[in-house]
N, C-alpha and C positions, 0 to 999 in steps of 0.2 A: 504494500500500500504506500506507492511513492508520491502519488500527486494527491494536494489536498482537496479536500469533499467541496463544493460549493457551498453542501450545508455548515461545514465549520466556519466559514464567512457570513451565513445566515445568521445564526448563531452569535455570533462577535459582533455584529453590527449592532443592536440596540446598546449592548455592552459597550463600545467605539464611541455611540452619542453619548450616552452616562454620564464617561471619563470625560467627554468635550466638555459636556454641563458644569462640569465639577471641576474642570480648570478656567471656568469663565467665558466659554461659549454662550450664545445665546440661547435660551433654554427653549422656549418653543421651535424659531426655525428647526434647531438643530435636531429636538422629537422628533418632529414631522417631520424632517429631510430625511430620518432614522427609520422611519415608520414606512415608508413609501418606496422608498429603496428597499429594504425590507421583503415590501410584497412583491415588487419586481423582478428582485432574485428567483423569487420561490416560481415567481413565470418561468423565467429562464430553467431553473430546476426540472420543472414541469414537463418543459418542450424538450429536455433532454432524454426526462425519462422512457425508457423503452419500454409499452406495453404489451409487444409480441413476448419477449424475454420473461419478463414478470419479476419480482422475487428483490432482493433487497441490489439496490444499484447506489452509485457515485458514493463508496465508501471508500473511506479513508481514517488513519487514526493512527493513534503511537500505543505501545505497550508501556505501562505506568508501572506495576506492581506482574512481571509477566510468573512467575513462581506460583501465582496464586489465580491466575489467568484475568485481573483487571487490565484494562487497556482504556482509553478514552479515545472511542472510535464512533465516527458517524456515518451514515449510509440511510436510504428510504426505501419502503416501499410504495405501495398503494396506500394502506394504511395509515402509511407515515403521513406520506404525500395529502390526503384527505386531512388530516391531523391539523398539522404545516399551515391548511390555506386558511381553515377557521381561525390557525393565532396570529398568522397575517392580515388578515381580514378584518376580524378584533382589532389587534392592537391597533393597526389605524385610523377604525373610530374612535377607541379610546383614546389617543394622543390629542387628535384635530375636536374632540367637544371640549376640551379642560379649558372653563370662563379665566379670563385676564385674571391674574392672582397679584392679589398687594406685598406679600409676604412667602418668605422660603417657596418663592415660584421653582429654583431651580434644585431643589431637594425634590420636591412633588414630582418635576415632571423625572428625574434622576429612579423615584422608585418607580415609577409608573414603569420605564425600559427596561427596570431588571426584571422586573415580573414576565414583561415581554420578553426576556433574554432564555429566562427559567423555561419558559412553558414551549420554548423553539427548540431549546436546548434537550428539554427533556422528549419533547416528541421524534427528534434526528439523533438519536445516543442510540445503539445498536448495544451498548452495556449495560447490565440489568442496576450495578451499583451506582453508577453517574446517572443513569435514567431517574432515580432514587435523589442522589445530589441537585439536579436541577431544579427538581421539585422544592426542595429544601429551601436552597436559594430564591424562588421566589414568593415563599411565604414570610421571609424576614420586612423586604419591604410593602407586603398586605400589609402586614400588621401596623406597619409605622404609617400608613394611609389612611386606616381605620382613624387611630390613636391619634394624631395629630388633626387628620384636615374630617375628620368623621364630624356624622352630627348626634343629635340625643345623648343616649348614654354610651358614647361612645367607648370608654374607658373597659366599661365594664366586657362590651363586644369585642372591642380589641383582645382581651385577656381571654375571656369564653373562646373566642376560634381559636386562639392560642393555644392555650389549655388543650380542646380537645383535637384540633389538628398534630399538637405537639403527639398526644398520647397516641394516637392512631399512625403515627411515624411510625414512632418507637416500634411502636404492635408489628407494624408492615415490616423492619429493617429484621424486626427476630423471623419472619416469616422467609426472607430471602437469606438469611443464613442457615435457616432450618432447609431449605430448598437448596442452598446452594452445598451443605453438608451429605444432602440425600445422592448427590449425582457421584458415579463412580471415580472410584481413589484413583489417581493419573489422570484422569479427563476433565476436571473440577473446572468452574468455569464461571466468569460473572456475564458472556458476550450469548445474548440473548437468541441468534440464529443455532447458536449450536447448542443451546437450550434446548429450541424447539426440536433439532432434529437429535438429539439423546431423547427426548419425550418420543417422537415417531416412532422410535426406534424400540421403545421401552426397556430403556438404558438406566431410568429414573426412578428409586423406588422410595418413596417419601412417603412418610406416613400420614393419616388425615389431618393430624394437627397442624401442621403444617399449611395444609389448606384454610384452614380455620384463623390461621394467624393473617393469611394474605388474605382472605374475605373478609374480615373484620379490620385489616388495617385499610385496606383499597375501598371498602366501605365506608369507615369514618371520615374517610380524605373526599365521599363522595356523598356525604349525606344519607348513608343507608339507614333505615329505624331500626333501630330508635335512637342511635347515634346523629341523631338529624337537627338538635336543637340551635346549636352554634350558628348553625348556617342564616337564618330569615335574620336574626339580630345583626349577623352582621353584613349579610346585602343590605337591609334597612341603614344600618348605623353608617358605612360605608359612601367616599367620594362619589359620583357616578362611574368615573374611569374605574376604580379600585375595582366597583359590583361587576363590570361590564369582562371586565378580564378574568375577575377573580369565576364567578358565577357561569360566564361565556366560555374561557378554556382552559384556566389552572383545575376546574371539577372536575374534567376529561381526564386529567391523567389516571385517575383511579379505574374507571372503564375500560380506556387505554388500555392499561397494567393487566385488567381482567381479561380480556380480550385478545391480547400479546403475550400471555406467558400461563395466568393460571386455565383455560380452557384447553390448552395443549397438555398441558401434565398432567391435569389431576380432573378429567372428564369421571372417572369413576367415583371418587370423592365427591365432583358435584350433583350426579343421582343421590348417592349414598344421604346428603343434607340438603336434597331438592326440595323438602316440603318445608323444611327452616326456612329455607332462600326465598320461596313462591310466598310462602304467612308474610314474611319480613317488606317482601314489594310490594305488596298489597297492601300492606299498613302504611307502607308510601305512597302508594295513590287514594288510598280508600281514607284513609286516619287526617293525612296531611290534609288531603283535597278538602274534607269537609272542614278542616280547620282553615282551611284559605279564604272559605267562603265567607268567615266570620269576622274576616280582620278588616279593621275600621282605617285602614291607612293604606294608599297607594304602595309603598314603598313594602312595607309589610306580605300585601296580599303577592308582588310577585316575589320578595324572599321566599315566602311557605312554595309558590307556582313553581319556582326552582326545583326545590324539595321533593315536590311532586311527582316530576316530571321523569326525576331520577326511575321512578318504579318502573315506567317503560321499558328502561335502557335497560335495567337487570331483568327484566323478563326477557327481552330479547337475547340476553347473554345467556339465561338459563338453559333457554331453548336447545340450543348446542345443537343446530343445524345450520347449512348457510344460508338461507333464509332470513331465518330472524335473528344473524348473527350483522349480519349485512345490513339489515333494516336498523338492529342497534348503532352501528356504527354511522348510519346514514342520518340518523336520528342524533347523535351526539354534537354532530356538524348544526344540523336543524336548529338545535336548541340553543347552541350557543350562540348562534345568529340570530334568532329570534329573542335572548332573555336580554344580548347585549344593547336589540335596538331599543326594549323597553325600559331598561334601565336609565340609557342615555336620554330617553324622550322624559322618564320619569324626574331624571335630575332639572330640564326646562322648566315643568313644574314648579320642583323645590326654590330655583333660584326666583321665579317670577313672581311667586305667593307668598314665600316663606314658610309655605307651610304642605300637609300631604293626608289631611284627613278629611277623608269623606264628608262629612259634615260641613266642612268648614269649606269647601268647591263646588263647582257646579256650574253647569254654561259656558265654559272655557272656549268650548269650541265656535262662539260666537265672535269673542274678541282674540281667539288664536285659531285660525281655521287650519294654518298650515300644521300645528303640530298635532291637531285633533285628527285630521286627514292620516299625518304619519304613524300614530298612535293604533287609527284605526287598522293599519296595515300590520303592523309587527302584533297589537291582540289580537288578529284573524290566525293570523301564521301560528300564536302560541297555541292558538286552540285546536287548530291541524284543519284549518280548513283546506278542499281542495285549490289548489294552485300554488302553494306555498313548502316549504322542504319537508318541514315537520310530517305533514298528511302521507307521502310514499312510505316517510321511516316508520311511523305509528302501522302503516298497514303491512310492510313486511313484518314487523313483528309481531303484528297478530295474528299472521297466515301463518310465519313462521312459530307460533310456540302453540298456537292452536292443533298442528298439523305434529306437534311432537309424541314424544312418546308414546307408548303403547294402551291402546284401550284395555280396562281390567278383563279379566273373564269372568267376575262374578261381582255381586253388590252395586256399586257405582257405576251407574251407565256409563260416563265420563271418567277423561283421567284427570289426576292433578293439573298440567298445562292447562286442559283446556276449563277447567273451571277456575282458576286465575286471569285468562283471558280474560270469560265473559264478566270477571269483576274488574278489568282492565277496559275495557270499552267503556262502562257505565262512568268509567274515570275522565272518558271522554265529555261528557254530560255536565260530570261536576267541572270542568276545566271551562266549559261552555257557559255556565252561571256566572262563576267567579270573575270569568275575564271581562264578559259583557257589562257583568255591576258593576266594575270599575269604570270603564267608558262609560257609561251613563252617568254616574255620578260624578264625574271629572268632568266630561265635557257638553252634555247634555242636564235639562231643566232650567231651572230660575237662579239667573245667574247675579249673586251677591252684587253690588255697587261699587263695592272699591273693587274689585275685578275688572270695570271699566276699563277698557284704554291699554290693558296689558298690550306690551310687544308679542309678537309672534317669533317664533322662532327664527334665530340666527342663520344666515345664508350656510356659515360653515359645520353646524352642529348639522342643519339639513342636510346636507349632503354628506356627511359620513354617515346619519342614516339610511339615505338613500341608496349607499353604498351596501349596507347590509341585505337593505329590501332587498333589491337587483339580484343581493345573492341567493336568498329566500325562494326570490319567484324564477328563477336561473334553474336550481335544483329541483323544485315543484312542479315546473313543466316538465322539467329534462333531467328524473333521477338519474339516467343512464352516465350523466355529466362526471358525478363519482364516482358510483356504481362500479364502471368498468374498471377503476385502480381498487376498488374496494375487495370485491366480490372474490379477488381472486390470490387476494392477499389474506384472504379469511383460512385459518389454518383449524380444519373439523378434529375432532379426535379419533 
């Protein structure tokens, strides 16, 4: 591996702006110069990659630790590549909405690129232990985003994801040494391809706790229930940019992780605690949802919607077909396009009112039409209406976990999958409430007096949502658009 990865300069660039910021560059251009370049790359990456070929391409990397088989190596697949354009994508609305700042502007926009840095870094690392470190790296400066420029009870939110993202680390790091302990003496390895193919191979013999550690860690880092608290407080508490990244693709990696390494190993472990994993989703769409419906504050209701939203994506993974493995992954992209444009349109709110409770709004879209219009777009998308990304991923994964496993021979007509579906559709329903009450009471009825006269949204916040939509309604018409890098980088057991 003599020439270096395109992705190691993907990777380095937000990092590259950071350092400018922080020796006195200008702190916005040089973002958004960061940000744009960025996505650019990942085109160029894009147009490189060979779809005939398939399989992991433009890798490069050094060995770090080669005794113990760490290396700090990058390379994509489909996968990846599908991963890549969501934190591309993201981050460059998150950089371009951040309002003029009177104070520590170039510390704010400094974390905003590393989190950008972590979530590129961790999606292009071909090593299971820096995949691990990137993630790391970018929840130091969440928290300082929270904690500092957060609003409410900021402090408190800051600490709680702390807390429990720290402890779900931990959980994850014992689950990849207990994984990485299980692989055979001489072949030991942290370089995730030859992970997968000792698992093909069933080279790998780990026992279930070990699954248990990497479901429960990869869970907490993703809002699984009932480890799911952390999360609404601190999208709520949270900058807009901070939610939009943090909620839109630092939540992937956990999915990611499940999707790229434990569905290859431990497919038998995942029947053997398939009816824990199916109660646990469902209590994420069924438990959350109905608590979504109740929340008295913009910002709130799409925290908990995040939350929610998660049950999909682990149903789809349960499934362990490519079907609804593909539909998860299609769906992970969906979401984070869809949560980041609502978060960013959410922040217009905050900054124009002051405020985000129901009560307290109403008629918006009288004196803001443009952003009631944009609103109305990225609520349609969360809800999976047709034409938008979410809608293909929700329905492979319904056909996919519906279509799984085996009917019983005796007592329950149905199997376990497919009676989580049909509580999984109805999740559909409740998603459908909650989003619509928000629009209505945001931007529809009798609309308060000092409300008058509000500005509409900002030429440039517009159009980095605009940018998301595009992408939304890009993939909605046209899931084939990922699909084809997806589908086939999907590794069954």
């Amino acid at each position: 591996m003599t020439t270096i990865s395109p992705l190691f300069y993907l990777t380095l660039l937000p990092i590259a702006g950071a350092l400018l910021i922080m020796f006195g560059a200008p702190a916005r251009l040089t973002a958004r110069l960061a940000s744009v370049c960025g996505l650019a790359m990942l085109l160029f990456v894009v147009f490189r990659y060979d779809l005939v070929a398939g399989g992991y391409q433009l890798v490069s990397g050094f060995d770090v630790l080669p005794e113990i088989g760490l290396s700090l190596s990058f390379g994509a697949d489909g996968l990846s590549l599908a991963m890549l354009f969501l934190a591309t994508v993201v981050s460059v609305a998150a950089v371009w909405v951040i309002p003029p700042m009177k104070e520590r502007e170039h510390l704010f926009y400094v974390c905003v690129l590393l989190i950008s840095a972590g979530v590129i870094g961790a999606f292009s690392s071909m090593d299971l232990l820096f995949f691990y470190a990137f993630h790391e790296i970018a929840l130091i400066p969440t928290f300082l985003l929270i904690g500092i420029w957060g609003s409410g009870d900021r402090q408190t939110a800051a600490w709680k994801a702390t807390i429990y993202l720290g402890l779900g680390s931990f959980v994850l790091l014992l689950g990849i040494m207990g994984l990485y302990l299980s692989e055979p003496m001489g072949g030991r390895t942290f370089d995730i391809p030859s992970i997968q193919e000792m698992a093909k191979a069933g080279a790998i013999d780990a026992p279930d706790w070990v699954y248990l550690l990497l479901l429960f860690g990869f869970g907490t880092l993703v809002s699984l229930f009932p480890f799911h608290s952390w999360a609404p407080q601190a999208y709520a508490s949270a900058p807009p940019s901070a939610s939009m990244l943090h909620a839109g693709v630092l939540k992937k990696f956990g999915l990611y992780g499940l999707i790229r390494v434990v569905v290859p190993v431990f497919p038998e472990a995942i029947q053997t605690y398939l009816n824990l994993l199916l109660v646990l989703l469902a209590c994420n769409i069924l438990y959350v949802g109905l608590v979504t419906i109740t929340q008295k504050r913009l910002d709130w209701t799409l925290g908990y919607s995040s939350v929610m939203h998660m049950g999909y994506i682990f149903l789809g993974i349960a499934g362990l077909n490519e079907l609804s493995l593909s539909g998860a992954a299609l769906l992970m992209v969906a979401h984070g396009l869809s949560i980041a444009a609502l978060f960013a349109l959410c922040g217009v709110v905050r900054e124009r009112t002051g405020t985000l409770e129901y009560e307290e709004l109403g008629g918006l879209g009288k004196s803001m039409p443009k952003l009631g219009l944009l609103f109305g777009f990225a609520a349609m998308a969360s809800v999976g209406l047709p034409g938008f990304a979410n809608f293909p991923g929700e329905l492979l994964v319904f056909f996919g976990a519906f279509g799984a496993g085996e009917l019983p021979v005796g007592g329950c007509p149905i199997n376990p999958y497919q009676m989580t579906t049909v509580i999984a559709v109805w999740g559909v329903v409740i998603s459908a409430v909650y989003m619509l009450r928000a629009y209505r009471k945001v931007f529809f009825g009798t609309m308060p007096e000092r409300w008058k006269g509000l500005a509409d949204i900002q030429p440039v916040t517009r159009y980095a949502t605009v940018l998301l939509i595009i992408a939304m309604m890009i993939i909605g018409f046209y899931p084939q658009f990922l699909l084809r890098f997806i589908t086939p980088s999907i590794l069954l057991p």
